[in-house]
KEVEXVO-412623 format. One record per residue (C-alpha): y, x, z; residue in one letter. Coordinates in steps of 0.25 Angstrom, whole numbers, padded with zeros to 4 digits, always signed. Example, Ala and Ser with C-alpha at 12.3 -4.5 7.8 and 13.67 -1.06 7.14 Angstrom:
<nodes>
-0018+0049+0031A
-0004+0055+0029S
</nodes>
This chain:
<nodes>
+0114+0029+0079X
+0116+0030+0065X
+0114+0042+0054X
+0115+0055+0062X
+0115+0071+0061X
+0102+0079+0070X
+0115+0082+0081X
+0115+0067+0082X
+0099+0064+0087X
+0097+0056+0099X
+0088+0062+0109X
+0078+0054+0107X
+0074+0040+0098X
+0064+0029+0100X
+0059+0033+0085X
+0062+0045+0077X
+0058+0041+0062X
+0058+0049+0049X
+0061+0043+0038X
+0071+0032+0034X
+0064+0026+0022X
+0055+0013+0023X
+0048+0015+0034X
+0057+0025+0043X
+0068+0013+0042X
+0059+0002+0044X
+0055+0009+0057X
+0069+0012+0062X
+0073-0003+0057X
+0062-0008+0066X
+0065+0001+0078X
+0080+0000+0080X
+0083-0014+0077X
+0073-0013+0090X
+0081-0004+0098X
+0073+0007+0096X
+0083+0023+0092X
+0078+0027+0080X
+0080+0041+0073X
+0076+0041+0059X
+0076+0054+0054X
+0077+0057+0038X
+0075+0069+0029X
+0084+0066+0019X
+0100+0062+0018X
+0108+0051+0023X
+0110+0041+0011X
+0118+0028+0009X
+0110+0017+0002X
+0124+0011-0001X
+0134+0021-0006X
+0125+0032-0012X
+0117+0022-0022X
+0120+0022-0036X
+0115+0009-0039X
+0125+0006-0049X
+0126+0018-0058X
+0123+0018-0073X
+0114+0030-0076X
+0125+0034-0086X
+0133+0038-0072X
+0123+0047-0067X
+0120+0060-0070X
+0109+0060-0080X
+0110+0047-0082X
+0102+0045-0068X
+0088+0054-0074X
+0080+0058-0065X
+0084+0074-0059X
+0079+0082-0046X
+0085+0077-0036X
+0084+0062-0042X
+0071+0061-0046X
+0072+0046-0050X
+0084+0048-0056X
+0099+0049-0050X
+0101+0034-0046X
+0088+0034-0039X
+0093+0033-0026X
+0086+0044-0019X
+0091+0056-0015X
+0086+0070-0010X
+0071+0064-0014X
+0062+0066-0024X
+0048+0071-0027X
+0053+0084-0026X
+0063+0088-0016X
+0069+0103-0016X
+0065+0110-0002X
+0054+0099+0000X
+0042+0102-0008X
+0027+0096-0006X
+0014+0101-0013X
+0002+0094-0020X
-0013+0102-0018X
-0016+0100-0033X
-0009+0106-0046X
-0015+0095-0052X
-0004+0081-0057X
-0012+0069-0054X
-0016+0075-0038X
-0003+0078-0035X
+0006+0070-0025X
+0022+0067-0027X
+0031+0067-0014X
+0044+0060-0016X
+0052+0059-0004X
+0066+0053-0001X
+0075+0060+0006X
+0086+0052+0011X
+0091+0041+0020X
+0081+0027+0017X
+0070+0037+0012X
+0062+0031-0001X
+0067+0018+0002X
+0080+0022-0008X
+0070+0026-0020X
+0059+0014-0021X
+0057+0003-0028X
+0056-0007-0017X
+0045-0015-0020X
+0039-0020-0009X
+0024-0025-0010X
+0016-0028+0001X
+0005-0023+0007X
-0007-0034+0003X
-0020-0036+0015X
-0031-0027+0005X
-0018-0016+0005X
-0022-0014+0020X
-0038-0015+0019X
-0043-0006+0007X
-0054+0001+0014X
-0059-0015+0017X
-0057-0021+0002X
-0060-0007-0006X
-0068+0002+0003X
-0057+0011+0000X
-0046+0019+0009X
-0043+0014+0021X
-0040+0001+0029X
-0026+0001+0035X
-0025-0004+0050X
-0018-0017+0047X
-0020-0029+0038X
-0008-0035+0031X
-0005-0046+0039X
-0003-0036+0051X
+0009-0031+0042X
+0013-0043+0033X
+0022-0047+0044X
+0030-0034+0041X
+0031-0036+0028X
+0040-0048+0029X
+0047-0041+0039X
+0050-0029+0029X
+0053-0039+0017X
+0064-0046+0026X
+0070-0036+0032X
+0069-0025+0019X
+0073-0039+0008X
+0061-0039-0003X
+0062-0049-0015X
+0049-0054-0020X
+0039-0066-0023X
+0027-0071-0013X
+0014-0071-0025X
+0004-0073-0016X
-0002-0062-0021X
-0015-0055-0017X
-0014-0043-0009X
+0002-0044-0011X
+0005-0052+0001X
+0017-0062+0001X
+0028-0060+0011X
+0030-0072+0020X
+0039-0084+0016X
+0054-0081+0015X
+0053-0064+0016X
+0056-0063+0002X
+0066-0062-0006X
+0069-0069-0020X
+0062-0061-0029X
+0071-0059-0042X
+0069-0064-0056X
+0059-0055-0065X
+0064-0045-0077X
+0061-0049-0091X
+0050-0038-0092X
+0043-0043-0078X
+0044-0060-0082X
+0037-0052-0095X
+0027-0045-0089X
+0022-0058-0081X
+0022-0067-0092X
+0013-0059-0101X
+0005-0051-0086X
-0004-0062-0085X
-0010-0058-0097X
-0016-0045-0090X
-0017-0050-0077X
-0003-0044-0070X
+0003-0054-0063X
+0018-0052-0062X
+0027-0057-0049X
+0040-0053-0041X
+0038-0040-0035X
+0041-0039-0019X
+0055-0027-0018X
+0065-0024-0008X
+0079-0029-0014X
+0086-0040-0011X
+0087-0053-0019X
+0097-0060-0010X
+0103-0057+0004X
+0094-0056+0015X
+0093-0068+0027X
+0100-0061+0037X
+0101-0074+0045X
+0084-0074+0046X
+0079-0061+0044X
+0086-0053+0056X
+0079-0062+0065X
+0066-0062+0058X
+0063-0047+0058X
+0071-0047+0073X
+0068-0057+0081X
+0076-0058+0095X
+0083-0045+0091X
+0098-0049+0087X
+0103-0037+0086X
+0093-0032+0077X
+0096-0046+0068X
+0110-0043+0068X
+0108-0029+0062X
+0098-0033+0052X
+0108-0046+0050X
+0120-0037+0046X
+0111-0026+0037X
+0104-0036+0028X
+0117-0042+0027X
+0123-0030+0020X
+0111-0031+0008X
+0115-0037-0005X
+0105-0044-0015X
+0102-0035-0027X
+0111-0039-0037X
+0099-0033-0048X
+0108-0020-0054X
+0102-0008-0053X
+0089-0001-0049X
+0085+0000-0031X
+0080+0014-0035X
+0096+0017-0034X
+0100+0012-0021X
+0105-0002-0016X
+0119-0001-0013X
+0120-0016-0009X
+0107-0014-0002X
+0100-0026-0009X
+0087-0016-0009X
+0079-0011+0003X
+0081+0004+0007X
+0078+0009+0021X
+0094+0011+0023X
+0099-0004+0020X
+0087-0012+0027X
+0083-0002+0037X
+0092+0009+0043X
+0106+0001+0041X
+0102-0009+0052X
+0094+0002+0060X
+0105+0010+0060X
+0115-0001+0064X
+0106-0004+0078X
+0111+0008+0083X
+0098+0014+0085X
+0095+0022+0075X
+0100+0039+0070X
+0096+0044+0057X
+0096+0058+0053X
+0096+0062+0040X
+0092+0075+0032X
+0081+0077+0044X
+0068+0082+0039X
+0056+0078+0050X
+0046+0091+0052X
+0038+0088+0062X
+0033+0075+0071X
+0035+0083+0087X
+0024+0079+0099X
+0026+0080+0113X
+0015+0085+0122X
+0008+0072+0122X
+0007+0071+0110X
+0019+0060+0107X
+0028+0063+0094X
+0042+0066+0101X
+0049+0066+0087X
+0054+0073+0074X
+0057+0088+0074X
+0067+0089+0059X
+0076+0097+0052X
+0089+0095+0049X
+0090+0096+0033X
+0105+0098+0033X
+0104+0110+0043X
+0088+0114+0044X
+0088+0112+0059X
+0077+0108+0066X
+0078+0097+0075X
+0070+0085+0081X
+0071+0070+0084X
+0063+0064+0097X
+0056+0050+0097X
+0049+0042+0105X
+0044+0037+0093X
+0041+0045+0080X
+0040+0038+0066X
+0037+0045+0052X
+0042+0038+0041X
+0046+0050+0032X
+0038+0046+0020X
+0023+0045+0021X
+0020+0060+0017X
+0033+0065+0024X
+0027+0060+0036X
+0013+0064+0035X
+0020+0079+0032X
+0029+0076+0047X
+0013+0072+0052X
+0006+0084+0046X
+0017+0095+0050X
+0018+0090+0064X
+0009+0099+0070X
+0005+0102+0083X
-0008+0107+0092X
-0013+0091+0094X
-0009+0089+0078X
-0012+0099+0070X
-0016+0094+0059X
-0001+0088+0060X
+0003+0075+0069X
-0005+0063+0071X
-0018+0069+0062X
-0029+0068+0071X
-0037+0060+0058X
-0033+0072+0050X
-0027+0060+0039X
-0012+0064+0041X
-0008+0068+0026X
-0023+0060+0019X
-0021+0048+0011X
-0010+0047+0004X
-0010+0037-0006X
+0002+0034-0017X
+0002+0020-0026X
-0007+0023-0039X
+0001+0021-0051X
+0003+0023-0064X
+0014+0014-0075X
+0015+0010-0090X
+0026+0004-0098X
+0028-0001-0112X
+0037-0008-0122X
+0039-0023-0121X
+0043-0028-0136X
+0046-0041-0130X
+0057-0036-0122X
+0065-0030-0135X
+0077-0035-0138X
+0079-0042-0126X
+0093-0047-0122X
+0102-0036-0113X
+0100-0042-0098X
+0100-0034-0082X
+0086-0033-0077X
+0091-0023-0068X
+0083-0032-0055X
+0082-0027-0043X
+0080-0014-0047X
+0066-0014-0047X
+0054-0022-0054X
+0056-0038-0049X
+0041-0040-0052X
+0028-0034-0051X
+0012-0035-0054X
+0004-0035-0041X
-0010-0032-0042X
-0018-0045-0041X
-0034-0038-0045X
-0039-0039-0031X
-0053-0046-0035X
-0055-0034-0044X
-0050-0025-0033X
-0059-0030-0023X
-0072-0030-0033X
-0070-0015-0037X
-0068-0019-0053X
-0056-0011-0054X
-0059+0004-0049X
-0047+0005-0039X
-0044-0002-0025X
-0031-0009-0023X
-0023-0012-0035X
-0008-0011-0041X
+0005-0017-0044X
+0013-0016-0056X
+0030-0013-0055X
+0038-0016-0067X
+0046-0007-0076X
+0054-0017-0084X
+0068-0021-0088X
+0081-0018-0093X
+0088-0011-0082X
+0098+0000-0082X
+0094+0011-0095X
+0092+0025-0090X
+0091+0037-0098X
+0078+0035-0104X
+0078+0022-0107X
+0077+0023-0121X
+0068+0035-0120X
+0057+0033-0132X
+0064+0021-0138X
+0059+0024-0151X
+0044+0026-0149X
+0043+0012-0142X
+0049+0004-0151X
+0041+0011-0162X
+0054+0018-0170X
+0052+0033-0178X
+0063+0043-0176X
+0075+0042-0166X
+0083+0030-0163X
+0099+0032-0163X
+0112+0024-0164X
+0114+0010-0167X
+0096+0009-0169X
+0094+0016-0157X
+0105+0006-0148X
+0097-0006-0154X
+0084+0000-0153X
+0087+0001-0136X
+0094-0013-0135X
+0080-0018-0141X
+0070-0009-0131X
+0078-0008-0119X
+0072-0016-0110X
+0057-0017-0116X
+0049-0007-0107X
+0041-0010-0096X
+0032-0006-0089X
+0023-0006-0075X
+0019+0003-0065X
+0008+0001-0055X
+0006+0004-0041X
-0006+0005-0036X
-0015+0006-0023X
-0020+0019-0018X
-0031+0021-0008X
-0032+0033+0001X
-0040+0047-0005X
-0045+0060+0003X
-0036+0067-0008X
-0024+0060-0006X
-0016+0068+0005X
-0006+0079+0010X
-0005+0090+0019X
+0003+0101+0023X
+0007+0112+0013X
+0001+0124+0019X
+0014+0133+0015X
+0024+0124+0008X
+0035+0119+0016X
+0049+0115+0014X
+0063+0117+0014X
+0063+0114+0029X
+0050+0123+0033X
+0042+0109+0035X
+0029+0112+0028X
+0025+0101+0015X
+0015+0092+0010X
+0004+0096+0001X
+0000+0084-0005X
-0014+0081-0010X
-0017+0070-0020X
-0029+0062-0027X
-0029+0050-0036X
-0044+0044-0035X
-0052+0035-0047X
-0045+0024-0039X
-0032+0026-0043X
-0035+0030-0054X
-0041+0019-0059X
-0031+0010-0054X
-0021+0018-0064X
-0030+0016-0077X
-0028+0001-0073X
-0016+0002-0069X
-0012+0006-0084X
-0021-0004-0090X
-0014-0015-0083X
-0003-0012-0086X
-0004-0010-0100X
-0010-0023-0101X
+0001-0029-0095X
+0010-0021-0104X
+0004-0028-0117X
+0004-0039-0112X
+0018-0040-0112X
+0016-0035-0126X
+0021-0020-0122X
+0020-0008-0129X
+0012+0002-0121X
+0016+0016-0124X
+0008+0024-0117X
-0008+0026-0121X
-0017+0022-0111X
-0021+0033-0104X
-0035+0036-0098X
-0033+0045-0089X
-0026+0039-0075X
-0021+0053-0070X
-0010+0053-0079X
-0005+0040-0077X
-0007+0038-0062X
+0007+0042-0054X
+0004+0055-0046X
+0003+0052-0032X
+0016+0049-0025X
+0022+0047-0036X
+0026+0031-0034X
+0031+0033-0020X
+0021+0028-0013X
+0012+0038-0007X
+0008+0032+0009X
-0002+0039+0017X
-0004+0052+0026X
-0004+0046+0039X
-0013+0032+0035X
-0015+0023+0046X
-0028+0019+0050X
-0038+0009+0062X
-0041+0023+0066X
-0036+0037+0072X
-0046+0046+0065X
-0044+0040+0048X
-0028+0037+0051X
-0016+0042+0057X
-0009+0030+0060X
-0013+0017+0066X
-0008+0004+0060X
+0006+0006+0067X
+0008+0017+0059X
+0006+0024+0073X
-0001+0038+0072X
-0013+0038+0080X
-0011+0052+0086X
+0004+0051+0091X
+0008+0036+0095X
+0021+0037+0093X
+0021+0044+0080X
+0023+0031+0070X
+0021+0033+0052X
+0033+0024+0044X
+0030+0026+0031X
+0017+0025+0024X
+0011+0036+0028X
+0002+0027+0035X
-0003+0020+0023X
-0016+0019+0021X
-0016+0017+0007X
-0007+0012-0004X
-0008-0002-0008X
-0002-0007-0023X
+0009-0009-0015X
+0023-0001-0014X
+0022+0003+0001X
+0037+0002+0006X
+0036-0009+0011X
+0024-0009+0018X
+0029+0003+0023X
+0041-0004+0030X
+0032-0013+0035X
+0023-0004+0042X
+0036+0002+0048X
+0039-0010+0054X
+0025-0013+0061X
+0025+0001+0066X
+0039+0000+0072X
+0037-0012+0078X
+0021-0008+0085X
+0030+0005+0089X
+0041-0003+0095X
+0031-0010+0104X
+0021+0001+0107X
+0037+0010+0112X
+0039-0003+0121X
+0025-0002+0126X
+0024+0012+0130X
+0014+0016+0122X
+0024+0027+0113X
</nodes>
């Protein structure tokens, strides 16, 4: 069963998935290494983590030396393909005109999904994550407490390979002895920035992300995540074995040719697809979930992007993992006489709280860093430490005018130049006029190297105002009717920004950096639009109860039992926490409660 054509389908499959990203492969990992025939079906092109990465390209060889263009909307080594925030023939609307309640959809179209594109920091879910409604009064309660998925967690960080530090941290939960792996040694600008973050409070430690420092035990692992399934561990056994530690050269946002970094490909769909149970087809865009008359979801009904043929996919089993508003879009135009207001929306709450990570950044000039000697702080492609938020008491006391709290991510070191590197050289190191010549290659040796900077990440608690629905007359290329998307920043958030900002430029000055910008009063102009970061979860939240939720804590939707979410559509808020991996670990749970209630006859 391999990567297959629609001629090519199979009658029928114990689960039909969309989506190959985090979640969509963490599920079809889960099911076939069981025994389970899985279909995953993907909207965008076949693509080879290993072959088609430009991972060791200068930027001088790319066109434009690698800037940003339209159909590489983070410039051309990014290793993303047919994606985007805007993708031609696929349009989606916002119900305001005004910037700051507008929503941006990025979506990924291809093979692994947004698993190819991010940054691969993987924080954990803390216990208050899970209970906001209980500590603030505010959103909701999800149905579980941490320690009913903690136990996934280190599952996920064994299989998936994450580098990182136990801090004992509150509200950052450690993994259990021996899950992680050796975290590497700090940048320059992070040892910096934790020697002199005491100062103002920020309390600088190994960030938790998903690249190997060393090769993987594949004498121990196999058996822990499969015990009394050898075939399974002989799989797993020979596909770890094919990742190489990062040797710290270039940036992950490229691709991992050696597979030192996690994508869904190398840790998930290369050992699912060598059980022999599981077909993939590509370029097939999912349009509509299909019921039987009672009332069961009998599949996917798709079409064929190369071709514009409709076709459909049967299921015993039907799993949306599209992308959290992809698959509330599938949800909401999957009508029919008992749904419709769209599938599995008896509470009327498919498409409501949508909630994206709150943040806003700031950078300076670091005169300490001048002059320092050329050296590779390349890394693992990725900040190697971080600032977890450690305000709780003031949290829990109301002092600070927001629930929840942030993390800060470094921007700091002398990785490869780009294009813009020197951009502004001369107003930050205070010269009038233009540098050139033999002035200006000094001038460069000096700065390069001495800019730093921090963005946070913040918690976001549901809002009435935060939601989508279906465009009543846009549709796209395909005839599949789009998104409207409504968004709303409360005083919340917005509060959290303007301390956001302050915190940082504390920290900044505290280095003895040079803040460029002014301080600005006026949040709106600083916070990130919603969706901007990546992170948006919501649409179909899960809940202790069928008329405020669409999904109970399996991810299972209340109104068709065998009608599973995979990606973080059932998020019932977002933490200051990046969600991958606690979206991967939800995937797990829920494939493994679907596996027991398939063998029990209840779907």
């Amino acid at each position: 069963m391999p990567i297959i054509t629609p001629d090519k389908l199979q009658d029928s499959y114990d689960a039909v998935i969309v989506g190959s990203g985090a979640g969509g492969g963490q599920t079809a990992y889960t099911l076939t290494m069981e025994g389970l025939k899985v279909l995953i079906l993907e909207a965008g092109r076949a693509f080879d983590v290993q072959s088609e990465v430009a991972m060791l390209q200068l930027p001088s060889q790319a066109p434009l030396r690698g800037e940003k263009t339209p159909d590489k909307q983070y410039g051309f080594h990014d290793c993303s393909i047919n994606s985007g925030w805007d993708i031609p023939g696929e349009p989606y609307s916002n119900a305001s005109s005004e910037p700051v309640d507008q929503f941006r959809w990025w979506r990924q179209r291809m093979m692994g999904g947004r698993t190819n594109h991010w940054g691969r920091i993987t924080l954990r879910n803390g216990p208050y994550d899970f209970k906001p409604h209980t500590r603030f009064g505010l959103g909701f309660d999800w149905p579980i407490s941490y320690d009913d998925i903690a136990p996934y967690y280190d599952k996920v960080e064994m299989l998936i390979g994450v580098f990182g530090t136990n801090e004992g941290l509150e509200n950052s939960p450690n993994s259990s002895p021996g899950v992680l792996q050796p975290a590497p040694k700090l940048r320059v600008g992070e040892l910096y920035a934790q020697k002199h973050g005491k100062k103002v409070g920020a309390h600088v430690v190994s960030i938790h992300r998903a690249v190997l420092t060393k090769p993987q035990d594949t004498e121990t692992i196999p058996a822990k995540l499969h015990p009394g399934n050898t075939k399974a561990q002989g799989i797993l056994k020979e596909s770890m074995g094919t990742r190489a530690p990062c040797f710290w050269a270039t940036d992950c946002h490229r691709g991992c040719a050696i597979r030192a970094n996690y994508d869904s490909q190398t840790v998930h769909l290369r050992p699912a697809l060598a059980t022999g149970n599981l077909d993939i087809l590509p370029n097939a865009m999912a349009r509509e979930v299909t019921l039987d008359k009672q009332g069961r979801a009998t599949g996917i009904t798709f079409i064929n992007k190369a071709t514009g043929a409709e076709a459909h996919a049967k299921g015993r089993v039907v799993v949306l993992a599209a992308s959290s508003q992809e698959s509330v879009r599938l949800l909401l135009n999957s009508k029919s006489a008992a749904f419709p207001q769209g599938l599995a929306n008896s509470s009327g709450k498919v498409g409501k709280y949508i909630t994206d990570s709150v943040s806003s950044s700031l950078s300076a000039h670091i005169p300490a860093f001048e002059g320092m000697p050329v050296h590779n702080e390349d890394g693992a492609g990725g900040p190697h430490a971080y600032v977890p938020w450690t305000r709780h008491a003031q949290n829990s006391k109301g002092e600070l005018g927001f629930p929840g709290g942030y993390h800060l991510e470094f921007t700091s070191g002398r990785q490869m130049p780009s294009l813009t590197t020197l951009n502004g050289i001369e107003s930050r190191l205070g010269h009038e006029g233009v540098l050139f010549g033999a002035k200006l290659k000094q001038e460069a040796r000096r700065y390069y190297g001495c800019h730093l900077g921090f963005g946070a990440q913040g918690t976001m608690l549901p809002n009435d105002g935060s939601f989508c629905e279906i465009d009543p007359a846009l549709k796209d290329q395909w005839g599949i009717p789009v998104l409207r998307f409504h968004w709303k920043w409360t005083d919340f958030e917005l509060n959290q920004v303007r301390h956001q900002q302050q915190h940082i430029r504390e920290l900044l000055e505290a280095m003895g950096g040079k803040v460029a910008a002014k301080a600005d009063s006026d949040p709106s102009k600083l916070i990130k639009k919603g969706g901007e970061v990546i992170h948006e979860v919501g649409g179909a939240i899960m809940g202790a109860n069928r008329e405020t939720s669409v999904t109970n804590q399996w991810s299972q939707t209340w109104d068709v039992k065998n009608l599973f979410m995979a990606d973080g559509a059932p998020f019932a808020s977002t933490a200051d926490k990046n969600p991958t991996l606690t979206i991967m670990a939800f995937a797990w749970r829920m494939a493994d409660h679907m596996m027991d209630e398939m063998k029990k006859g209840n779907i």
